[in-house]
C-alpha positions in Angstrom: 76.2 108.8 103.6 76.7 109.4 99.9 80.4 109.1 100.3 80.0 106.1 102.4 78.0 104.1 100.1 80.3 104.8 97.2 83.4 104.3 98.8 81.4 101.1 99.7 80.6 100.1 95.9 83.9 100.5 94.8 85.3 97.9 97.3 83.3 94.7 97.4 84.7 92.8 100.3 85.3 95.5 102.7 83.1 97.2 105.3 82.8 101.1 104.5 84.8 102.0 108.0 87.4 100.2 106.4 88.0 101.2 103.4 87.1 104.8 104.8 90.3 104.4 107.4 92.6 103.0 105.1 92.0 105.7 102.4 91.9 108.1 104.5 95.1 106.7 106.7 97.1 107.0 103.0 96.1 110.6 102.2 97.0 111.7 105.7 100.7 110.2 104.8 100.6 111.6 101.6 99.6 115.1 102.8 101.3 115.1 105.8 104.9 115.5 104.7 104.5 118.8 102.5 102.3 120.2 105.2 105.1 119.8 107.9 107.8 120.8 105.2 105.7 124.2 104.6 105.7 124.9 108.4 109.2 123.6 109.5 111.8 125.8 107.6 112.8 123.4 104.6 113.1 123.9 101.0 109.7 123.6 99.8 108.9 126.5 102.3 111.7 128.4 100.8 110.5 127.7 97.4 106.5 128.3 97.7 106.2 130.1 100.6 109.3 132.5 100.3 108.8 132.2 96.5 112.9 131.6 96.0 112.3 128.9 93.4 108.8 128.4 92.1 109.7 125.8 89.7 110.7 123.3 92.1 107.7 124.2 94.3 105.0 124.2 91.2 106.8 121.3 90.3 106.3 119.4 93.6 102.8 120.6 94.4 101.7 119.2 90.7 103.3 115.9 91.1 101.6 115.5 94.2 98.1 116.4 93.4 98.8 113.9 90.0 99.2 111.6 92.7 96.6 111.9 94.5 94.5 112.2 91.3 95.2 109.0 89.8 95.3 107.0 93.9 92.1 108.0 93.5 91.2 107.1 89.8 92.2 103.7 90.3 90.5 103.0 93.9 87.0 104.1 92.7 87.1 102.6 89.1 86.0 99.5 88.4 88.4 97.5 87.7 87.2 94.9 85.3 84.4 93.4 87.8 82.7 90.3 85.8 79.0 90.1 86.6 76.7 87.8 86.9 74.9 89.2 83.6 77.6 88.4 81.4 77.3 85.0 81.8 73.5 85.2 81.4 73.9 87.5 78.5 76.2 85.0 76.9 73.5 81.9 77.9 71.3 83.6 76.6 72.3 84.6 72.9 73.3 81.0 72.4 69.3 79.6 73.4 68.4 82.7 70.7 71.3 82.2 68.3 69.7 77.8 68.5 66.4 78.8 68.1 66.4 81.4 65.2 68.5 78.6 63.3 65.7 76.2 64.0 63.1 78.5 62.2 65.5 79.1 59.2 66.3 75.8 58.8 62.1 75.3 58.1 62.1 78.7 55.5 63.9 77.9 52.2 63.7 81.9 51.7 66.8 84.5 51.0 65.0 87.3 52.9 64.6 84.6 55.7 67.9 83.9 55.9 68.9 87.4 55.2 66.9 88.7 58.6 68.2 85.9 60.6 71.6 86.7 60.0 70.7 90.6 60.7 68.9 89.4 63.6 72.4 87.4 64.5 75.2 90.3 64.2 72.9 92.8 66.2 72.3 90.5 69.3 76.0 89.5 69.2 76.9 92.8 70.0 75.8 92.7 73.2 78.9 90.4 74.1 80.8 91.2 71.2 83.2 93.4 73.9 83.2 90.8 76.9 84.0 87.8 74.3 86.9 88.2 71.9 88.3 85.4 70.4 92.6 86.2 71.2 94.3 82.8 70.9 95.0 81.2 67.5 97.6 78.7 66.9 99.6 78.1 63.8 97.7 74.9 62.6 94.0 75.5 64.0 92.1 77.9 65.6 91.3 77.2 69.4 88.1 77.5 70.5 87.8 80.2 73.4 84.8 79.5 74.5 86.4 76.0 75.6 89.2 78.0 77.1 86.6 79.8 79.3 86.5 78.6 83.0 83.3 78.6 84.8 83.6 80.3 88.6 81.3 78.3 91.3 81.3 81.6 93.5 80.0 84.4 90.7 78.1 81.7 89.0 79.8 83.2 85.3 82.3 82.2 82.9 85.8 83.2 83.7 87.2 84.8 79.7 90.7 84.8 79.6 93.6 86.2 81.9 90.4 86.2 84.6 90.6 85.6 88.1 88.2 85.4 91.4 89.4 88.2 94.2 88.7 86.6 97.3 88.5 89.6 98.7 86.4 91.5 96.5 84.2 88.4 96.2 84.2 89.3 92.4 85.7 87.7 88.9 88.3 90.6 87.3 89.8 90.8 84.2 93.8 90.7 83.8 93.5 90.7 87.7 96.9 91.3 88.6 96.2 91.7 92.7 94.2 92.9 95.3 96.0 96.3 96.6 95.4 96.8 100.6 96.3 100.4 100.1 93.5 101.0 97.1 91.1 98.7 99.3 90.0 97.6 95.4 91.6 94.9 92.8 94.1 96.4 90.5 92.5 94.4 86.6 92.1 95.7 83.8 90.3 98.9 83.4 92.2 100.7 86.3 95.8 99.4 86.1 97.0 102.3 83.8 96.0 104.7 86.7 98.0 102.3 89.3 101.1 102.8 87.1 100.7 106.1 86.7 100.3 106.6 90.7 104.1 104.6 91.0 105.2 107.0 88.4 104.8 110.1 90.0 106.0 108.3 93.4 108.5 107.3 92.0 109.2 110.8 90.9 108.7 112.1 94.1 111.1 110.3 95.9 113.7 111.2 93.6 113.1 114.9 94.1 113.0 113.7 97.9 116.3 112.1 98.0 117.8 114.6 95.3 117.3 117.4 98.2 118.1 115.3 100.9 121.2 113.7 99.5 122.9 116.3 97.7 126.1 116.5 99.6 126.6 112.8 99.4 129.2 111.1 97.2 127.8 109.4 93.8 127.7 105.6 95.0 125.5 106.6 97.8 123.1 108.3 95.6 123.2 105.7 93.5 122.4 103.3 95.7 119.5 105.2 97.1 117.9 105.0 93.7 118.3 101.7 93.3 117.0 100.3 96.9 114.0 102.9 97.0 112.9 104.1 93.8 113.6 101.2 91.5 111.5 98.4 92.9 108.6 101.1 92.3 109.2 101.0 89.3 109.4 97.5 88.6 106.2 96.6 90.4 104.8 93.2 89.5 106.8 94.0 86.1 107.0 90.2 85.1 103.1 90.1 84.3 102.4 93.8 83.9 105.3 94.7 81.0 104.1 97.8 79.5 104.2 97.6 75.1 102.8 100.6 74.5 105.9 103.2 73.3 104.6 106.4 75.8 104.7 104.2 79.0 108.3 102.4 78.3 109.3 105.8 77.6 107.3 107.2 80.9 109.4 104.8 83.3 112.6 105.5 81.9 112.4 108.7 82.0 112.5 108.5 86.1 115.8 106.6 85.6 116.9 109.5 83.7 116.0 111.9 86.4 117.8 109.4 88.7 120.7 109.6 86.6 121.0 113.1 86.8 120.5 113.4 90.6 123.0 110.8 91.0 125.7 112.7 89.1 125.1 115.8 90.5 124.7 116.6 86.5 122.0 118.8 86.1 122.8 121.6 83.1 124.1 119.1 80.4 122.2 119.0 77.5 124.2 117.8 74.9 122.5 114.7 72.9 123.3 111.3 74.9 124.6 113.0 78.0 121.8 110.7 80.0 122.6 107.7 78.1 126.5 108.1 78.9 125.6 109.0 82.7 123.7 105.8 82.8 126.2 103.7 81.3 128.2 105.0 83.8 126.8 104.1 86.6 126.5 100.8 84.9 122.5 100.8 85.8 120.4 99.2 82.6 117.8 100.0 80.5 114.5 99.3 83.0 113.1 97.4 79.6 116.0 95.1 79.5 115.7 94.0 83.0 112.1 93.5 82.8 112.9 91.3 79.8 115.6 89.3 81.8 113.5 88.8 84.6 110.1 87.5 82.4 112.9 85.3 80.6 114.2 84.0 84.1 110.1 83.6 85.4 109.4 81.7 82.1 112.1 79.1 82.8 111.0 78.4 86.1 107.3 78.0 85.0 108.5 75.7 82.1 110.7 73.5 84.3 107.9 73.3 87.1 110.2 75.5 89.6 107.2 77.5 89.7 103.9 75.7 89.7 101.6 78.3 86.8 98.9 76.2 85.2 100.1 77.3 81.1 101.5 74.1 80.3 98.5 73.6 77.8 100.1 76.3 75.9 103.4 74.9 75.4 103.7 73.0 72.0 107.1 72.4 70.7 107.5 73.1 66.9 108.3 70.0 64.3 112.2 68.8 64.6 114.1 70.8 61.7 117.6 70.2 60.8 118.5 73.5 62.6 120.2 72.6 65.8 119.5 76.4 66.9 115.3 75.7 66.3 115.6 72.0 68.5 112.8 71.9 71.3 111.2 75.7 69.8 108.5 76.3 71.2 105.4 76.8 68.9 104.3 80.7 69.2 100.9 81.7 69.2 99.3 83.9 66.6 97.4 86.4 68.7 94.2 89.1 67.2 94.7 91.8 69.5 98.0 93.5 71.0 96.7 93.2 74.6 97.1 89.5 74.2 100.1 90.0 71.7 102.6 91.5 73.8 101.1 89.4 77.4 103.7 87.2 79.3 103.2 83.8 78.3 103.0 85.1 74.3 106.0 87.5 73.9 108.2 85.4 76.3 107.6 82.7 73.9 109.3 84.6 71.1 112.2 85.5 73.6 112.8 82.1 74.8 112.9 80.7 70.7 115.4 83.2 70.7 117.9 82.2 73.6 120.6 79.6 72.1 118.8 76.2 73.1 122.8 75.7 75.2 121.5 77.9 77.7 117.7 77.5 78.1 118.6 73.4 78.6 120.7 74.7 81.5 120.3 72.7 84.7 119.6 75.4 87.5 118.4 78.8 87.7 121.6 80.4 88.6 123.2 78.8 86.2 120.7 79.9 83.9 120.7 83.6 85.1 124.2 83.6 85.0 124.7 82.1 80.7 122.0 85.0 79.9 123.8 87.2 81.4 126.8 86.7 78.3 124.5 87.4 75.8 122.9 90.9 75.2 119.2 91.3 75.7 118.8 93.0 72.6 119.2 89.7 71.2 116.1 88.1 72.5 114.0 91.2 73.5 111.2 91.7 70.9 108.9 94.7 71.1 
């Protein structure tokens, strides 16, 4: 019952037989191939059970209980639930914050006016987490708390990058979407342990296909990687485009794995030898595609291809004598690198970057295909 009830907690919408099922379901999958490898004869049975090459079988064995490890990070964490009390909390330090200015404003005294200020910082630490002001524009400061949408079903404000899960019945912060094989919201607190569950997937497979596919020619393991390990990788990468150095580096490094399985080079250590085997096989950087492709999504969302409500966020800058500045859009000045290094905010500073020739381009192939003649390099900014 214990395990019931918090399998039951973690997933809102759900009854507990079904989240139960579906957990459950996924860790019989997961399981269920290096059970049947160890009792068919394969090579993890040669390598564990025979003990013919207990690196690969350590290896494996790790990665899968990493896995499993962070599956089951992000499906019990909360992932950035907003409550009713935060809206209550926030209510409610406004009434105090009203009435505390009401009995200064009758006390001409310093040590009046030195408590209620006291009085002030500690109370607005109670919300000082759930409320921080991230949006600033050049020219004036834009109030967030007029930015803040209200939500009719959680009866509480909505802070920025917030969205109601209809299944979860529940506000989430940086909600990116309701994942049917977590049976939870993937938001902000348990995202990291999402992308480090495609990770070792990701990883996995490419040990899978490196055993599997061996004997094949290079253009077949090439294209193997790029049909069933990539799109793992680039999962909802548009929004969720990591900034952080140790988790560009952490994706990359399974294209370098890639690169060496699909090569058949796997002793080379010379300096570069990667980089060259991934030029040749003429597969880019996973960074630079993700910055193409947030590029590409922003041009739809600014010609209304693609209906996002961010328009109020689009100001152009004042007309310079520059043709290469004409129709810039005005960046925003952010207080914190979460918001910094977000999609509509960085793609700003890409999109200033692209010669105004191509981002005036009529359609969307025709805009994919002008960005593809100039190098990402020169609009990426991280």
């Amino acid at each position: 019952m214990k395990l019931c009830s918090c399998i039951q907690r973690s997933c809102k919408t759900c009854s507990c037989g079904a989240s139960l099922f579906i957990r459950v379901f996924h860790t019989v999958l997961i399981l269920g191939v290096p059970i049947t490898l160890l009792v068919k004869k394969s090579a993890l049975k040669t390598a564990l059970v025979e003990f013919q090459d207990p690196v690969y079988g350590i290896s494996y064995m790790l990665l899968l209980l990493l896995s499993l490890t962070a599956y089951y990070t992000a499906c019990f964490m909360d992932p950035g639930y907003i409550h009713v009390g935060y809206s209550k909390r926030r209510k409610k330090l406004k009434r105090e914050e009203l009435q505390a200015n009401q009995e200064v404003k009758g006390s001409d005294s310093d040590n009046s006016v030195e408590e209620f200020s006291i009085q002030i910082h500690k109370k607005s630490r109670e919300v000082e987490e759930d409320h921080v002001p991230m949006l600033q524009c050049d020219e004036q400061v834009i109030d967030t708390d007029k930015l803040f949408r209200y939500c009719d079903y959680c009866e509480a404000g909505q802070p920025m990058r917030t969205r109601h899960c209809e299944d979860c019945k529940l506000c989430v912060r940086k909600y990116d979407h309701h994942c049917p094989w977590l049976e939870t919201c993937v938001g902000e607190r348990n995202h990291k342990y999402f992308w480090l569950f495609l990770c070792t997937k990701a990883t996995r497979s490419v040990g899978f296909l490196r055993r599997n596919l061996s004997n094949c020619p290079t253009p077949v393991r090439s294209q193997a990687y790029t049909v069933l390990v990539r799109p793992v990788l680039e999962y909802a990468s548009v929004v969720w485009d990591p900034y952080q150095q140790h988790l560009i580096q952490q994706l990359e490094s399974v294209q370098r794995h890639a690169a060496r399985f699909a090569t058949g080079n796997y002793r080379s250590r010379d300096p570069g030898c990667v980089t060259a085997m991934i030029d040749h096989l003429g597969w880019e950087p996973l960074q630079h595609r993700r910055a193409r492709n947030k590029v590409i999504m922003f041009y739809k969302i600014y010609h209304h291809i693609v209906e996002v409500p961010v328009h109020h966020l689009f100001h152009n800058t004042r007309e310079g004598t520059r043709a290469s500045t004409a129709n810039n859009i005005r960046q925003i000045s952010t207080r914190v690198d979460t918001y910094k290094y977000s999609f509509i905010p960085s793609t700003i500073i890409a999109w200033n970057n692209i010669p105004p020739a191509i981002r005036n381009t009529p359609t969307v192939d025709s805009f994919r295909h002008a960005l593809s003649s100039i190098s990402v390099s020169e609009y990426l900014q991280h």
